[in-house]
N, CA, C and O atoms as a Maestro MAE file, in Angstrom:
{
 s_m_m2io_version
 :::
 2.0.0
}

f_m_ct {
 s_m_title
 :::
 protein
 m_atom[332] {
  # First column is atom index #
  i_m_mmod_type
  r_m_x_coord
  r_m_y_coord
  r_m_z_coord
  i_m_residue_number
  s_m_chain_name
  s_m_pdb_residue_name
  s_m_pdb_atom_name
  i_m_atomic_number
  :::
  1 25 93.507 91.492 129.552 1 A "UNK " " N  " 7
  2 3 94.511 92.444 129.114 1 A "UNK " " CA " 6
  3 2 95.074 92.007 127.763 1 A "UNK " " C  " 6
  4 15 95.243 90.807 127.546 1 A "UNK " " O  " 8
  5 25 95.412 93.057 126.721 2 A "UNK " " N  " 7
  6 3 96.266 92.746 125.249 2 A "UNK " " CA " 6
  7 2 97.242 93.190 125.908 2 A "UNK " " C  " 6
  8 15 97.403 94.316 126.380 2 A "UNK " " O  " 8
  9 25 98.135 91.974 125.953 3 A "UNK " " N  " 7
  10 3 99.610 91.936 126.084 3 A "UNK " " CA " 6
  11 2 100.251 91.593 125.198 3 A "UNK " " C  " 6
  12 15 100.023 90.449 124.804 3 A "UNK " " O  " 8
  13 25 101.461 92.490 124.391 4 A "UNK " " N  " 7
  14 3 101.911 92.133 122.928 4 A "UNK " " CA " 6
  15 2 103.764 91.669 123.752 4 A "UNK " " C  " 6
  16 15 104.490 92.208 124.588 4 A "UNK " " O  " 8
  17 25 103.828 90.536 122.986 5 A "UNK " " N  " 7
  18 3 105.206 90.484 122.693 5 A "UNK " " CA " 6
  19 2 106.154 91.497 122.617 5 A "UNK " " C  " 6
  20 15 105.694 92.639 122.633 5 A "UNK " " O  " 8
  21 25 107.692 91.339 122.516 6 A "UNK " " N  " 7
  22 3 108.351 92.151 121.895 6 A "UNK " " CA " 6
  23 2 108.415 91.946 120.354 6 A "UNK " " C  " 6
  24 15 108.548 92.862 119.544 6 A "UNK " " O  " 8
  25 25 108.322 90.844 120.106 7 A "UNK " " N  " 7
  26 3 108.518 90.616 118.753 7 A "UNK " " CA " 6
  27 2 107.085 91.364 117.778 7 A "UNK " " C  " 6
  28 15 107.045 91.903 116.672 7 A "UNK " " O  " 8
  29 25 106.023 91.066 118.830 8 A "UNK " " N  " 7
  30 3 104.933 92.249 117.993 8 A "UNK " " CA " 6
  31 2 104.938 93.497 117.709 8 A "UNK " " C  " 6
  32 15 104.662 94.194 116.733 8 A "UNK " " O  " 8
  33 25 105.356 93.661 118.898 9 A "UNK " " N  " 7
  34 3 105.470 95.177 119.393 9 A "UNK " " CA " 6
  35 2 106.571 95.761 118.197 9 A "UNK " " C  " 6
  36 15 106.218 96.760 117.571 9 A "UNK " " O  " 8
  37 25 107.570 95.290 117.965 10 A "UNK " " N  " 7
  38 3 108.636 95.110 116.635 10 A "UNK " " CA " 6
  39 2 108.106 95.761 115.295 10 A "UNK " " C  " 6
  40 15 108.281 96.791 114.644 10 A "UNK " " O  " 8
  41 25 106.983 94.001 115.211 11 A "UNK " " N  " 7
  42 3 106.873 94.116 114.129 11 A "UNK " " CA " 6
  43 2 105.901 95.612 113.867 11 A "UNK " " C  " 6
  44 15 106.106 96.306 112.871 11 A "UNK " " O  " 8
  45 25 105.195 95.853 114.559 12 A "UNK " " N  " 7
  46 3 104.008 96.808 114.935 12 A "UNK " " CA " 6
  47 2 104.813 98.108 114.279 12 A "UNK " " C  " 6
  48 15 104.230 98.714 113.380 12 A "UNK " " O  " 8
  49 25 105.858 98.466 114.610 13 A "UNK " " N  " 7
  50 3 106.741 99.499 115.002 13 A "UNK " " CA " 6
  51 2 107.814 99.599 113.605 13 A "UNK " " C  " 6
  52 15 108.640 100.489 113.406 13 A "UNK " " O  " 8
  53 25 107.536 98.455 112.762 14 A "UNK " " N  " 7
  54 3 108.182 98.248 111.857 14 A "UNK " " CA " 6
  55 2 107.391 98.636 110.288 14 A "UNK " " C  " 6
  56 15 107.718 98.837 109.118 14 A "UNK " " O  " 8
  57 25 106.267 98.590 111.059 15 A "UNK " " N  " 7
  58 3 104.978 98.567 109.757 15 A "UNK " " CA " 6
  59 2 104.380 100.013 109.663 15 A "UNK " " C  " 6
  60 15 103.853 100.521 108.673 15 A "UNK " " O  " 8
  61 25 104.637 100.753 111.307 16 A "UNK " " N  " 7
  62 3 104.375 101.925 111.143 16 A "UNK " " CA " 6
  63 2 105.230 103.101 110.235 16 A "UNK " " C  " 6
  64 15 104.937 104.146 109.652 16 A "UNK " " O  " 8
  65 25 106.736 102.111 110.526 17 A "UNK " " N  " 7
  66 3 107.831 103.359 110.011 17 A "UNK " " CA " 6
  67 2 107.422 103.069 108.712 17 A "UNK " " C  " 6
  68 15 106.831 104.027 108.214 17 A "UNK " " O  " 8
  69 25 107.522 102.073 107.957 18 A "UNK " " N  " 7
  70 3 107.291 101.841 106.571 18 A "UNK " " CA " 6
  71 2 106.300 102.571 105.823 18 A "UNK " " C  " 6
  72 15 106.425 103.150 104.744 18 A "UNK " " O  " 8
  73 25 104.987 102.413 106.803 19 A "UNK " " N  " 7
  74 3 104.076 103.419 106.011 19 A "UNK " " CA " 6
  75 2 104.048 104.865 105.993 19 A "UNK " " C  " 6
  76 15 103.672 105.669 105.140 19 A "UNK " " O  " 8
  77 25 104.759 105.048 107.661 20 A "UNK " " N  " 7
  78 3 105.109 106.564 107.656 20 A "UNK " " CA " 6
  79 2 105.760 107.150 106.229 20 A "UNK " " C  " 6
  80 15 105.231 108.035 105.557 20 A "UNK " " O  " 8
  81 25 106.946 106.512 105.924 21 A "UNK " " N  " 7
  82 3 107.764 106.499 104.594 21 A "UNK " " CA " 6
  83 2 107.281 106.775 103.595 21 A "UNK " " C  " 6
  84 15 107.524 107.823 102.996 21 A "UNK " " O  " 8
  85 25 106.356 105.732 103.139 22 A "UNK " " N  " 7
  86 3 105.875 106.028 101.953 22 A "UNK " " CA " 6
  87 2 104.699 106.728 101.781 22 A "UNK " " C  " 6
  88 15 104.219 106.669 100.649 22 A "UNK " " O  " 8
  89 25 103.794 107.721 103.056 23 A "UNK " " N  " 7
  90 3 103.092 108.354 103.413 23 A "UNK " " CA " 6
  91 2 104.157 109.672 102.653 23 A "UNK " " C  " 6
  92 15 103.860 110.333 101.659 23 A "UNK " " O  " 8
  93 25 105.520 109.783 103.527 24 A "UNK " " N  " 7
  94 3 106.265 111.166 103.332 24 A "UNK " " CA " 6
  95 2 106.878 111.113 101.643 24 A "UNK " " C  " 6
  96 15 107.125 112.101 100.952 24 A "UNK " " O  " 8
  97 25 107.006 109.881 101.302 25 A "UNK " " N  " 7
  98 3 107.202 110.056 99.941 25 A "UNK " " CA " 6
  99 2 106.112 110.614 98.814 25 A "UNK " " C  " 6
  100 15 106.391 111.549 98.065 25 A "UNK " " O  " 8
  101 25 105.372 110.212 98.800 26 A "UNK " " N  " 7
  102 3 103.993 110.620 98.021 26 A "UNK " " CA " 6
  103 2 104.186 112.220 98.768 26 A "UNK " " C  " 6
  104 15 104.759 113.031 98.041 26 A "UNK " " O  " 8
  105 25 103.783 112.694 100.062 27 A "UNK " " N  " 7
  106 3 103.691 113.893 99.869 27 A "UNK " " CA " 6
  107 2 104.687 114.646 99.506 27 A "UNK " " C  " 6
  108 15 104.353 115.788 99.189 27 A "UNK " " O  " 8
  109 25 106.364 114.274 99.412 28 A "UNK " " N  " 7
  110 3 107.031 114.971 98.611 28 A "UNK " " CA " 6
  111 2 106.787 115.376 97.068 28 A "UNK " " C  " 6
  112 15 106.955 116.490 96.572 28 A "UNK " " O  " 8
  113 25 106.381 114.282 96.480 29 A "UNK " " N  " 7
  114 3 105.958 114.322 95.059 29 A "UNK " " CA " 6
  115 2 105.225 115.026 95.041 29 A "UNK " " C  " 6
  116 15 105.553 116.137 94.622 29 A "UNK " " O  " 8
  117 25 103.583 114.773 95.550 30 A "UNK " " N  " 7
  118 3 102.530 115.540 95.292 30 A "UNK " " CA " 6
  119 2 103.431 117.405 95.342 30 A "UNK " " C  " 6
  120 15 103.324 118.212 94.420 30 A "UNK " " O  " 8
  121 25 104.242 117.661 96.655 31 A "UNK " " N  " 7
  122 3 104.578 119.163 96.659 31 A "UNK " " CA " 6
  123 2 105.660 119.257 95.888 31 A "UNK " " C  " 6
  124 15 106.144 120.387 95.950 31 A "UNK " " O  " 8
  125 25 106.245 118.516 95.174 32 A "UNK " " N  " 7
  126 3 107.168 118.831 93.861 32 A "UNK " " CA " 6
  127 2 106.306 119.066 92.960 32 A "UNK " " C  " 6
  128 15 106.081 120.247 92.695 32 A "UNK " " O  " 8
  129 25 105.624 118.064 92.278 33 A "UNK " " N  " 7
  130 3 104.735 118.635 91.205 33 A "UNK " " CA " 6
  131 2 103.849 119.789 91.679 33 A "UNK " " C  " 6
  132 15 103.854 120.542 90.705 33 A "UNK " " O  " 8
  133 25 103.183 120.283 92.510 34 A "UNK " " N  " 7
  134 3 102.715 121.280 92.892 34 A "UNK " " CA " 6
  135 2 103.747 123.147 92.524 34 A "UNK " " C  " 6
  136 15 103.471 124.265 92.089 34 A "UNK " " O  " 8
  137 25 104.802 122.491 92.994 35 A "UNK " " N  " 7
  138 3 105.762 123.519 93.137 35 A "UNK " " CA " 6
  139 2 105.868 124.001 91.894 35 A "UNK " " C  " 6
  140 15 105.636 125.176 91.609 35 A "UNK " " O  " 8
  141 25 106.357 122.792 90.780 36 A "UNK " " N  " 7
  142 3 106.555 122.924 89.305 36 A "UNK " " CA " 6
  143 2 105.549 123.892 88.574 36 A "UNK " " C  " 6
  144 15 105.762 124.953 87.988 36 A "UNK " " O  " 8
  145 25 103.874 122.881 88.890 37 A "UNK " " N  " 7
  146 3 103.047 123.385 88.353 37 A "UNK " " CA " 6
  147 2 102.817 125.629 88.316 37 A "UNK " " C  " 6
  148 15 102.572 126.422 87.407 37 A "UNK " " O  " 8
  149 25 103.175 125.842 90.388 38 A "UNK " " N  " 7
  150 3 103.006 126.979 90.150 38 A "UNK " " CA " 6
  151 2 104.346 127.753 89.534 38 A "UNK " " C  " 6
  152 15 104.089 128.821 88.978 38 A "UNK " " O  " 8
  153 25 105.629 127.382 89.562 39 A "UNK " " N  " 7
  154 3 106.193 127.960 88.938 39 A "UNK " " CA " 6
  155 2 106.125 128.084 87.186 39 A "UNK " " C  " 6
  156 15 106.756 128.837 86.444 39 A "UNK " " O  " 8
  157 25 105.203 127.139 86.894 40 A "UNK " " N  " 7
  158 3 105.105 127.212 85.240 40 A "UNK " " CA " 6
  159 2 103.916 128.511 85.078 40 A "UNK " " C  " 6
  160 15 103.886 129.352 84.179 40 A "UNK " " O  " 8
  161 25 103.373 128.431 85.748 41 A "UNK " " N  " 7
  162 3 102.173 129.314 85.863 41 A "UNK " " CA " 6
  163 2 102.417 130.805 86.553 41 A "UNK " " C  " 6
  164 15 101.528 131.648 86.668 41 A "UNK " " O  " 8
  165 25 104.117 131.008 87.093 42 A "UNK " " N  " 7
  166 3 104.317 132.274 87.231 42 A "UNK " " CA " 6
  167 2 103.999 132.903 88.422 42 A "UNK " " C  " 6
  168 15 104.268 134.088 88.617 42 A "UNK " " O  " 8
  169 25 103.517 132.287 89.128 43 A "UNK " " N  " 7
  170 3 102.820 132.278 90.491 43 A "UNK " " CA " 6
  171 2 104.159 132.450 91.898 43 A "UNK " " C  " 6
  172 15 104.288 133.291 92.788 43 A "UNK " " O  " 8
  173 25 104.849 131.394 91.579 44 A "UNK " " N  " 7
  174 3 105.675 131.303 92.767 44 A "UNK " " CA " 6
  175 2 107.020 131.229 91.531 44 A "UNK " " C  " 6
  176 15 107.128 130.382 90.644 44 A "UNK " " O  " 8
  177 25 107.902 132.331 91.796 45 A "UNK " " N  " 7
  178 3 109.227 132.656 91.294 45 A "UNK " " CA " 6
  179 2 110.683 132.212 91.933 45 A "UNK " " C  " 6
  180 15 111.744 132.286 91.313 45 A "UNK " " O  " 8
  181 25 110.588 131.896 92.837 46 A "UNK " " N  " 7
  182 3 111.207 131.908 93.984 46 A "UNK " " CA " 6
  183 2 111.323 129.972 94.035 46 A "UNK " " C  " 6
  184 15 110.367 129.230 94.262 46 A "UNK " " O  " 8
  185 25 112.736 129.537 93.758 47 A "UNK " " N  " 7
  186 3 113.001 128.006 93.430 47 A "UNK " " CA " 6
  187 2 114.485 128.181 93.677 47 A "UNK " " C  " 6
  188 15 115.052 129.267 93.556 47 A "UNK " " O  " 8
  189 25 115.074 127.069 94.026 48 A "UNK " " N  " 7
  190 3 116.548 126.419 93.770 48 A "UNK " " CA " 6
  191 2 116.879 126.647 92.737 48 A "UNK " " C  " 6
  192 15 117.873 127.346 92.538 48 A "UNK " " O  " 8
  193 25 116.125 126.113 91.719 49 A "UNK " " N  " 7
  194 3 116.949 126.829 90.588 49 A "UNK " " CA " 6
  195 2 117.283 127.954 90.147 49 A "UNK " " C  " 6
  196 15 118.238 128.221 89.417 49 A "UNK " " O  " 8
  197 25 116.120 128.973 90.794 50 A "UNK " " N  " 7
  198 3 116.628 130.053 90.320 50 A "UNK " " CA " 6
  199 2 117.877 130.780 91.039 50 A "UNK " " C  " 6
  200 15 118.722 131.546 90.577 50 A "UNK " " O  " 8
  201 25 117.667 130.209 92.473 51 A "UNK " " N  " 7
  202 3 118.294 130.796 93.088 51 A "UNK " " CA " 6
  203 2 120.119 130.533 92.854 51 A "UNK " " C  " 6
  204 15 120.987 131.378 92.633 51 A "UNK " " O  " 8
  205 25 120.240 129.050 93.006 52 A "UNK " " N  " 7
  206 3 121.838 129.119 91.773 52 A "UNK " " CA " 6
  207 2 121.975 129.524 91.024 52 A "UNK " " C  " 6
  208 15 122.962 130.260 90.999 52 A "UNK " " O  " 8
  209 25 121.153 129.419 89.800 53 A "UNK " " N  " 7
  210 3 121.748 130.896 88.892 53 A "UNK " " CA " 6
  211 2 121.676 132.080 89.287 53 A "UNK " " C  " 6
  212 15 121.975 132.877 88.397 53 A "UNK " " O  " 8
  213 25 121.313 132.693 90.580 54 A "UNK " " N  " 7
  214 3 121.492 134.113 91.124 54 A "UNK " " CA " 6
  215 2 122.815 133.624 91.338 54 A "UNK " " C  " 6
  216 15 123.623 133.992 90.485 54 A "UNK " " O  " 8
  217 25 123.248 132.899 92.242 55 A "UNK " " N  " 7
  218 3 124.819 133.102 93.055 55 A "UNK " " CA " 6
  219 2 125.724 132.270 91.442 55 A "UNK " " C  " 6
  220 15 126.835 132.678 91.103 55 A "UNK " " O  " 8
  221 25 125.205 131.455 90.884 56 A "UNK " " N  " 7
  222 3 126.456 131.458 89.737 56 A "UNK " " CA " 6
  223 2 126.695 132.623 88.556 56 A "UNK " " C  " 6
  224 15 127.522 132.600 87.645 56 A "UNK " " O  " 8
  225 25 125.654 133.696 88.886 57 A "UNK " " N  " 7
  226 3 125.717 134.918 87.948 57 A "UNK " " CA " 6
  227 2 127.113 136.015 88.772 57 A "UNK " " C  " 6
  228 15 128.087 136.657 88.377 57 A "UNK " " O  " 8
  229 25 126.429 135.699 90.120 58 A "UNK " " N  " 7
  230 3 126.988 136.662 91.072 58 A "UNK " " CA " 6
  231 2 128.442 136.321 91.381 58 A "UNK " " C  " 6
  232 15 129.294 137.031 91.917 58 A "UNK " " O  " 8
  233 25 128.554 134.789 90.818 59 A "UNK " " N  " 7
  234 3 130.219 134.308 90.764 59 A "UNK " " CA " 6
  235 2 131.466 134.359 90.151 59 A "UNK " " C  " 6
  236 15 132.682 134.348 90.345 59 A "UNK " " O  " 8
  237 25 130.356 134.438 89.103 60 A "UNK " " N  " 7
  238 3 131.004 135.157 87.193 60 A "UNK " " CA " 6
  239 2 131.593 136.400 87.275 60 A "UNK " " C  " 6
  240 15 132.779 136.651 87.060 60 A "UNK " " O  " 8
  241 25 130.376 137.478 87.722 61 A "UNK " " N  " 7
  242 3 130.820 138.388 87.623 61 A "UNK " " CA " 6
  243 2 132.075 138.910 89.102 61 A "UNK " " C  " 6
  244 15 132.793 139.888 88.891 61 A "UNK " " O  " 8
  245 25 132.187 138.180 90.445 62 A "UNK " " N  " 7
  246 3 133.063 138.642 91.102 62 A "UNK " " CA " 6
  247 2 134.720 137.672 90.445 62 A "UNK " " C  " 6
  248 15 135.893 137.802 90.794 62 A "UNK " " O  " 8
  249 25 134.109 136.804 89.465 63 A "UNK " " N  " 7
  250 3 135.630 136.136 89.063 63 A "UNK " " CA " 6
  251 2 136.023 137.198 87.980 63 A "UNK " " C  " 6
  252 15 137.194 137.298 87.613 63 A "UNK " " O  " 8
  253 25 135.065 137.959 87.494 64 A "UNK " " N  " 7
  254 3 135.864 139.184 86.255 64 A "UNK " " CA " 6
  255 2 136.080 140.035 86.868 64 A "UNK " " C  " 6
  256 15 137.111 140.504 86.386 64 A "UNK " " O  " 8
  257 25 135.644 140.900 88.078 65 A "UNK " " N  " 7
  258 3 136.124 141.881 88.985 65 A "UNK " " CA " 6
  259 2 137.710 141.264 89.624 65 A "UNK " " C  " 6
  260 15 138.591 142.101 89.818 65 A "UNK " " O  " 8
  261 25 137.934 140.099 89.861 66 A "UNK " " N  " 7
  262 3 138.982 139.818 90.278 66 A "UNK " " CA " 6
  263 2 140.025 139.618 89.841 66 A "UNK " " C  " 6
  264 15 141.076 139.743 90.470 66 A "UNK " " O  " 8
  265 25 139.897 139.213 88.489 67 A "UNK " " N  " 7
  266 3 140.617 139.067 87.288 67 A "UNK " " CA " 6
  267 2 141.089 140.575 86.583 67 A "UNK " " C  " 6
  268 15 142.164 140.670 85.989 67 A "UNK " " O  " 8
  269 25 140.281 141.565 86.708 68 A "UNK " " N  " 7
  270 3 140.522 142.961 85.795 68 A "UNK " " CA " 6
  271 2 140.997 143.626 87.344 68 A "UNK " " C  " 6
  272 15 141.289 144.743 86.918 68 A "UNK " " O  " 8
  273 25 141.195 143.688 88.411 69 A "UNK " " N  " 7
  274 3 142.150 144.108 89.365 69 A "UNK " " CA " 6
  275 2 143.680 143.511 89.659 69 A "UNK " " C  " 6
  276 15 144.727 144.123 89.872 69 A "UNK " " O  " 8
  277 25 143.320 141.623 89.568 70 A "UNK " " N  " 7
  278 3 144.668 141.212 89.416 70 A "UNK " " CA " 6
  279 2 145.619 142.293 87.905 70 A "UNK " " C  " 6
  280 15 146.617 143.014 87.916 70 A "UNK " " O  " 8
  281 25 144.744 141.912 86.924 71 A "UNK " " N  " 7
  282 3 145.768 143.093 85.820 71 A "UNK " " CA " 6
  283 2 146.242 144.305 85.788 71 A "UNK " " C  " 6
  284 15 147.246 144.738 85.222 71 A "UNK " " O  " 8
  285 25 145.229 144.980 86.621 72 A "UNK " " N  " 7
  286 3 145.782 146.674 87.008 72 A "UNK " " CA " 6
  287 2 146.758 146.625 88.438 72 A "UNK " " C  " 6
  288 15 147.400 147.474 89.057 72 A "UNK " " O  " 8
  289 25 146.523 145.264 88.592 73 A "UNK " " N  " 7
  290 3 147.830 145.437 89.960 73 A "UNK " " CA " 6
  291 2 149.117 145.160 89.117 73 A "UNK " " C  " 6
  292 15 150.158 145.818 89.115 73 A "UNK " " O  " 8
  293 25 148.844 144.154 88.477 74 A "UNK " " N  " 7
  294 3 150.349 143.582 87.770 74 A "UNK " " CA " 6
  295 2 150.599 144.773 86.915 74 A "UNK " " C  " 6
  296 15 151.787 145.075 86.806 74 A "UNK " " O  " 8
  297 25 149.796 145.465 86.327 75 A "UNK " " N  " 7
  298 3 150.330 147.238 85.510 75 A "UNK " " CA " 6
  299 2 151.001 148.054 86.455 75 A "UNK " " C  " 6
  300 15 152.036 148.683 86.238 75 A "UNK " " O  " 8
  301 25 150.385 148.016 87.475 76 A "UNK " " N  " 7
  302 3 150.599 149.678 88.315 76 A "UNK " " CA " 6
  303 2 151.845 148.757 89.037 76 A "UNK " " C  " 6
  304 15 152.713 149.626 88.968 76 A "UNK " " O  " 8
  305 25 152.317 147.964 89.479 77 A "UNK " " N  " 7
  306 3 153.576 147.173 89.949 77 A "UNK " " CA " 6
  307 2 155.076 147.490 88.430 77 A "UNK " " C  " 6
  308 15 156.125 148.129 88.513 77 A "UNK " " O  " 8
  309 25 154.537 146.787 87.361 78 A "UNK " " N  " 7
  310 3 154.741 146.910 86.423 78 A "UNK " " CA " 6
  311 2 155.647 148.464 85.916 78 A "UNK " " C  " 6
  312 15 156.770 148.618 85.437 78 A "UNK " " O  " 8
  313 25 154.594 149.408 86.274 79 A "UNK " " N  " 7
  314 3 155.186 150.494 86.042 79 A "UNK " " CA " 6
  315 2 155.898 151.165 86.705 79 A "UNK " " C  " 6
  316 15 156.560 152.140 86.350 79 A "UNK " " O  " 8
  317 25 155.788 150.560 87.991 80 A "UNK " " N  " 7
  318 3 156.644 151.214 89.315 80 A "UNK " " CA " 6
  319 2 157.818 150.100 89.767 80 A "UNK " " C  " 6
  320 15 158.341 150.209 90.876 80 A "UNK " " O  " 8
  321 25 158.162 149.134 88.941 81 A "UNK " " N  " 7
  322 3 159.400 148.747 88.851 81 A "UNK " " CA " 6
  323 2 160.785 148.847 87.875 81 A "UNK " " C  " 6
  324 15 162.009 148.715 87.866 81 A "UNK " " O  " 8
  325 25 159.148 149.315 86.759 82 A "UNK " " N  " 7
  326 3 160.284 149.816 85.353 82 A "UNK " " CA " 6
  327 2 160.827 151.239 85.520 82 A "UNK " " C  " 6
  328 15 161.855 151.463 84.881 82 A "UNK " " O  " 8
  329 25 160.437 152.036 86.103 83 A "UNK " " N  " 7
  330 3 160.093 153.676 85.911 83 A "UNK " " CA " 6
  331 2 161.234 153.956 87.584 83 A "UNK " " C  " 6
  332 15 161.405 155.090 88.033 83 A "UNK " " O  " 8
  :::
 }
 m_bond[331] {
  # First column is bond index #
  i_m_from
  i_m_to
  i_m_order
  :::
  1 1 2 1
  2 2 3 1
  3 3 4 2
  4 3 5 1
  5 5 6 1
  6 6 7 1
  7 7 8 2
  8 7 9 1
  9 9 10 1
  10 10 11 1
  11 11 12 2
  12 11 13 1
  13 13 14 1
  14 14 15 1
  15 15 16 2
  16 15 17 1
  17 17 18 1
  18 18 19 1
  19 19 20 2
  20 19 21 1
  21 21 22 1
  22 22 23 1
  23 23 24 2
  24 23 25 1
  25 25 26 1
  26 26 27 1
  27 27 28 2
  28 27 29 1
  29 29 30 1
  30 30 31 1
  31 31 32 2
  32 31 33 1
  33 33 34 1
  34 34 35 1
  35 35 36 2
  36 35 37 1
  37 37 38 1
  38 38 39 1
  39 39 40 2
  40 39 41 1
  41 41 42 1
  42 42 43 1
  43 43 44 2
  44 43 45 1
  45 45 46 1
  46 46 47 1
  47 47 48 2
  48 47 49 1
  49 49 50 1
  50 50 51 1
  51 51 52 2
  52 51 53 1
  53 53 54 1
  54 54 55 1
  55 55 56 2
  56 55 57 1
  57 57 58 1
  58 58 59 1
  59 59 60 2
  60 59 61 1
  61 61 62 1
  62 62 63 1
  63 63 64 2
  64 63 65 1
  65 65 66 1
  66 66 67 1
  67 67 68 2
  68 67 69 1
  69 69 70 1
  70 70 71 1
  71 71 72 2
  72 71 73 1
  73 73 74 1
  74 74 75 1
  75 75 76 2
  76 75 77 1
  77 77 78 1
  78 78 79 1
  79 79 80 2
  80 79 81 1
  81 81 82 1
  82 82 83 1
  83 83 84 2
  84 83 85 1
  85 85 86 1
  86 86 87 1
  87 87 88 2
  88 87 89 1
  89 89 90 1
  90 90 91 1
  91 91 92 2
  92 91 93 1
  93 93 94 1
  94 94 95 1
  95 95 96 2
  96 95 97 1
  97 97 98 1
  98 98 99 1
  99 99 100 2
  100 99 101 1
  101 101 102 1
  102 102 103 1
  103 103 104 2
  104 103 105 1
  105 105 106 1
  106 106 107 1
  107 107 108 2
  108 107 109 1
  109 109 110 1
  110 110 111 1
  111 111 112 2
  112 111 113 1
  113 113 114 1
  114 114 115 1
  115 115 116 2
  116 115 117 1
  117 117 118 1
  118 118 119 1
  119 119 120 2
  120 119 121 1
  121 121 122 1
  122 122 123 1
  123 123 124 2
  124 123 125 1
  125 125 126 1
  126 126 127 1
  127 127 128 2
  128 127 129 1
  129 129 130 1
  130 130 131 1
  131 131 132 2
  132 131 133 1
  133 133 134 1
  134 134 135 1
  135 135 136 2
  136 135 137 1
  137 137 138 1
  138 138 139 1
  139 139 140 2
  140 139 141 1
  141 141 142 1
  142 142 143 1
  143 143 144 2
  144 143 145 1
  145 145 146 1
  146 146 147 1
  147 147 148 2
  148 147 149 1
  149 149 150 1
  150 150 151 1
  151 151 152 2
  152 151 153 1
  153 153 154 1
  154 154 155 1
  155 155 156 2
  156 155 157 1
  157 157 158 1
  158 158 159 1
  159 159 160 2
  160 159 161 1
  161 161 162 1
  162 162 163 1
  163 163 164 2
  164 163 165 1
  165 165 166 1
  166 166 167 1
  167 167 168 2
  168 167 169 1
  169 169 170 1
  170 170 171 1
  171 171 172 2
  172 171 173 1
  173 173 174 1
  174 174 175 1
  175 175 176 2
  176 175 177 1
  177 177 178 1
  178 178 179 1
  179 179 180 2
  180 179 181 1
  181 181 182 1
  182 182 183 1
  183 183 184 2
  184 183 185 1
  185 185 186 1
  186 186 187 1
  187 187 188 2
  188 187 189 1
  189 189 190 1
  190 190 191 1
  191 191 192 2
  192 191 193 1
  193 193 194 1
  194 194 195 1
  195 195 196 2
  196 195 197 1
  197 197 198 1
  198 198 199 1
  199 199 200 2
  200 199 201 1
  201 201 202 1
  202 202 203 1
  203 203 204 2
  204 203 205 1
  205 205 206 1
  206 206 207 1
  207 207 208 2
  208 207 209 1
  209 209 210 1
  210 210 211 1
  211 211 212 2
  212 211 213 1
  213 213 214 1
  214 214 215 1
  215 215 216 2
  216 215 217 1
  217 217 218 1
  218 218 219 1
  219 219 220 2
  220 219 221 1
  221 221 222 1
  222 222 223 1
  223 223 224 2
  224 223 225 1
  225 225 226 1
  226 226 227 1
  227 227 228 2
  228 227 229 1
  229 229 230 1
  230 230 231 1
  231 231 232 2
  232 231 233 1
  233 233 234 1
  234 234 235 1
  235 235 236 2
  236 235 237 1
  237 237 238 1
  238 238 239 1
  239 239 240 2
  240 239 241 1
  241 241 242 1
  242 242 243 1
  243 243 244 2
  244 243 245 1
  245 245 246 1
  246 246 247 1
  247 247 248 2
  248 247 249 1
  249 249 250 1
  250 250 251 1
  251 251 252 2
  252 251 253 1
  253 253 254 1
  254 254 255 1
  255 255 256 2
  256 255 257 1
  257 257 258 1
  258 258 259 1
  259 259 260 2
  260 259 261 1
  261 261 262 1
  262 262 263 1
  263 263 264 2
  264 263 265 1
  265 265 266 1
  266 266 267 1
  267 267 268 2
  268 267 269 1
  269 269 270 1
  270 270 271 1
  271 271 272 2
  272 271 273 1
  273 273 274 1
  274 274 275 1
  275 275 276 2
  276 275 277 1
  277 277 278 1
  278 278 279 1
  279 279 280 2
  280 279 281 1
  281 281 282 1
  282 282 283 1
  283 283 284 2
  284 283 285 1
  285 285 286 1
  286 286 287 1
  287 287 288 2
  288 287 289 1
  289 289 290 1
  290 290 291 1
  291 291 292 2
  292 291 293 1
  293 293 294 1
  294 294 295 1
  295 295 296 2
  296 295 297 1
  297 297 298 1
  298 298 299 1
  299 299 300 2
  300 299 301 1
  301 301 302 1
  302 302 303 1
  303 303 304 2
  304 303 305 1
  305 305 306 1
  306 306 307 1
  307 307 308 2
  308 307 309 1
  309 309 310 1
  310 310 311 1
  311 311 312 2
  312 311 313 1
  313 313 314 1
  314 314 315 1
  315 315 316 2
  316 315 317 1
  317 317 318 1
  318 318 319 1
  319 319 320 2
  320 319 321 1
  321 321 322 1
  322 322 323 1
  323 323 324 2
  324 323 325 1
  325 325 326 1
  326 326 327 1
  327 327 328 2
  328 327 329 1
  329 329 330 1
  330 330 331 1
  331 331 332 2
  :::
 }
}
C-alpha cells in the first residue's frame, strides 16, 4: 500500500494549489489580451470600459436634468412668494 503522511499529503495539496494559480493566472492574461485584441479589431464592442462611460454619460446628463429642475423650482417658488 502508498501510504502518505500528513505532512505529504500537505505538501501534495500545497503544490497543487500553487500550480492551479498560476495555471488561472496565465489564462487570465491569455483572455485579456484576447479580449483587447478583438476589441481593437471591432469584433467584440461590448467591455467595462465602455460600459462606464455609458453610466458616466448617463450621470452627467441626469446631474443637468436635476440641476435645470432644482432652478425652475426655486423660480416657480420664487414667483409665488413674491406675487
Amino acid at each position: 500500500m502508498n501510504l502518505k503522511t500528513r505532512a505529504e499529503i500537505k505538501k501534495d495539496n500545497q503544490l497543487n494549489e500553487k500550480t492551479q494559480k498560476e495555471r488561472d493566472k496565465k489564462r487570465k492574461q491569455v483572455e485579456h489580451k484576447y479580449q483587447k485584441k478583438l476589441e481593437k479589431e471591432g469584433l467584440v464592442t461590448k467591455s467595462r470600459k465602455s460600459e462606464n462611460d455609458k453610466i458616466r454619460d448617463r450621470g452627467r446628463k441626469l446631474d443637468k436634468i436635476i440641476l435645470v429642475v432644482t432652478v425652475l423650482l426655486i423660480i416657480v417658488l420664487a414667483i409665488v412668494f413674491i406675487f
